[in-house]
N, C-alpha and C positions, 0 to 999 in steps of 0.2 A: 367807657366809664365817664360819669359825667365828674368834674372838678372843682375844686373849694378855689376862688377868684376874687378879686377885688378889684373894682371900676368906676366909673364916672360913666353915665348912661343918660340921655336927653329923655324926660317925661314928653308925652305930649296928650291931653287931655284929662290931667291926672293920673295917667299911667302907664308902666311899662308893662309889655308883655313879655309870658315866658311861654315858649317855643318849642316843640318837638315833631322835627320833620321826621317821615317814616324813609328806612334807607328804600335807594330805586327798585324795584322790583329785577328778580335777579331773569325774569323774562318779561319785556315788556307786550310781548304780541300775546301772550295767555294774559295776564296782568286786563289788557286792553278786553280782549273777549270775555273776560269775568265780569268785568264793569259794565259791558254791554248787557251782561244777562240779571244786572244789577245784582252780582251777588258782590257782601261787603268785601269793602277796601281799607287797607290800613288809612286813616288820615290824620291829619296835623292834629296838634292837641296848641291852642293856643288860647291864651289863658291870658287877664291882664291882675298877673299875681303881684306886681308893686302898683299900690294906690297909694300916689302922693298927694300933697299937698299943694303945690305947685303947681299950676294950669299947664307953663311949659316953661322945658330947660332942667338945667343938667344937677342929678342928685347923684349921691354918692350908693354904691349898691353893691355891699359882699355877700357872697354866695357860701357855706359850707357844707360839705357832704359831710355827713356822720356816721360812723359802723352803726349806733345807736342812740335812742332817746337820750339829750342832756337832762341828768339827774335835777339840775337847777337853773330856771331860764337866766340868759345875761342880764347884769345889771346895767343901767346906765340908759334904759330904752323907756320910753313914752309908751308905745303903745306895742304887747306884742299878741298874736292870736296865732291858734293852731288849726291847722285844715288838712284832710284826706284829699292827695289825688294819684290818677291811675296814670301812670307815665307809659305811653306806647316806646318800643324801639325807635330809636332814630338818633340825630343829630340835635342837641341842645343849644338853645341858647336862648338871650332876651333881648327884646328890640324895641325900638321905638316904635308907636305902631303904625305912624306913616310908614317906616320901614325905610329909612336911611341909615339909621346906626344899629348893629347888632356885634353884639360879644358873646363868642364861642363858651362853653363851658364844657366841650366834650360831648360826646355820644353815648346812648342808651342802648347798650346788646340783649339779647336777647331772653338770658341768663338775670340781666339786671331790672329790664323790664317790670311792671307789677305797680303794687300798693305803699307809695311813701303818706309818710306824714312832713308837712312844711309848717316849719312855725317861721312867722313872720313879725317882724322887728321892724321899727321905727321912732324917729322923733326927728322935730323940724317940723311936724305937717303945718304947725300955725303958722308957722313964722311967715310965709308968705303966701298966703290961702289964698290961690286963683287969679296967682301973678306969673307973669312970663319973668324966669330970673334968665341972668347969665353968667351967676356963677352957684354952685351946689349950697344950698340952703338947708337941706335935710339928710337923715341918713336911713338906711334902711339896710335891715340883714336877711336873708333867707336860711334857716337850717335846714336840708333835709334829709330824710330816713326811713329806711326801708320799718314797715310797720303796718298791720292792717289797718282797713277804712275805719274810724269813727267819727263823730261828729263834731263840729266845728265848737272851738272853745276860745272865751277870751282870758287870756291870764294876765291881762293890762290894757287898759282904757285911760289914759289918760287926756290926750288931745281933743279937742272938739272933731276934727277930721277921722279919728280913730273912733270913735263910739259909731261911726256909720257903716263901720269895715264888715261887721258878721251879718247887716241886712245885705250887704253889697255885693259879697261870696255869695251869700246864702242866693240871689238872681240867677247869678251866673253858672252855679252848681246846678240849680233848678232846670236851666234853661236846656231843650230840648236840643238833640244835634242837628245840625242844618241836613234837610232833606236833600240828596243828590237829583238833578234834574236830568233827566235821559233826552235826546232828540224826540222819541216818537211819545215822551209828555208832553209835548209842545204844542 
């Protein structure tokens, strides 16, 4: 089960990603001959779900799981927006995306698997727009919750950084999965 955390997390190009490795496969030598015959494979779901403000350096970043949709977004936040996505099984977490720093949030079972909704919180994106800081400038919250797909919504725009947030999802949502490449493509 993935867990409600509170951290300090290194951006770097505007943002953190969030992470879901699939667990090992419980036979690697089938695992390997499936791949060979390209039939699918679970894979990563990575995702660059905090866009800061901050070119690079360390923003403050709490994480909540929720039984359910909060009846009233938080107050006290700049910019917040809500998005669908499909979490695979695996191990959670979010990293920087050079990938030197990463913080655990638990694992995704199989039972928990499926359709959250994430609403995304922030403020601070001005304050240092496309500066390398070295100490946390901004803050940002993730709620999520089990909830089917719908479409991306903004319930605050405040920031000049946050008005680009639902073309920026909306890319990334768009974008196709990366095509696996076999030897004898080659």
């Amino acid at each position: 089960m993935i867990e409600s955390a509170a951290f300090v997390i290194r951006a770097w190009h505007h943002v953190v990603d969030f992470v879901v490795e699939p667990f090992p496969p419980a036979d690697p030598v089938a695992a390997l001959q499936a791949s060979m015959r390209d039939e699918r494979q679970d894979s990563s779901l990575r995702i660059p779900l905090v866009s800061t403000g901050v070119y690079s350096g360390p923003v403050d970043l709490t994480v909540e799981v929720l039984g359910a949709k909060p009846e009233v977004p938080a107050s006290g936040w700049e910019d917040i927006h809500e998005m669908s996505l499909m979490l695979p099984a695996g191990r959670a977490f979010f990293n920087e995306p050079t990938g030197w720093e990463m913080k655990d949030i638990g694992t995704i079972t199989g039972d928990e698997q499926g359709s959250y909704r994430a609403r995304l919180h922030a403020t601070g994106r001005d304050t240092a727009f496309d500066e390398v800081v070295e100490s946390p400038v901004e803050r940002h919250l993730i709620q999520f919750w089990k909830e089917p797909p719908s479409p991306v919504s903004v319930l605050s725009s405040e920031s000049e950084r946050g008005k680009s947030l639902p073309r920026f999802i909306k890319l990334w949502q768009d974008r196709p999965p990366p095509r696996r490449t076999l030897d004898h493509d080659l």
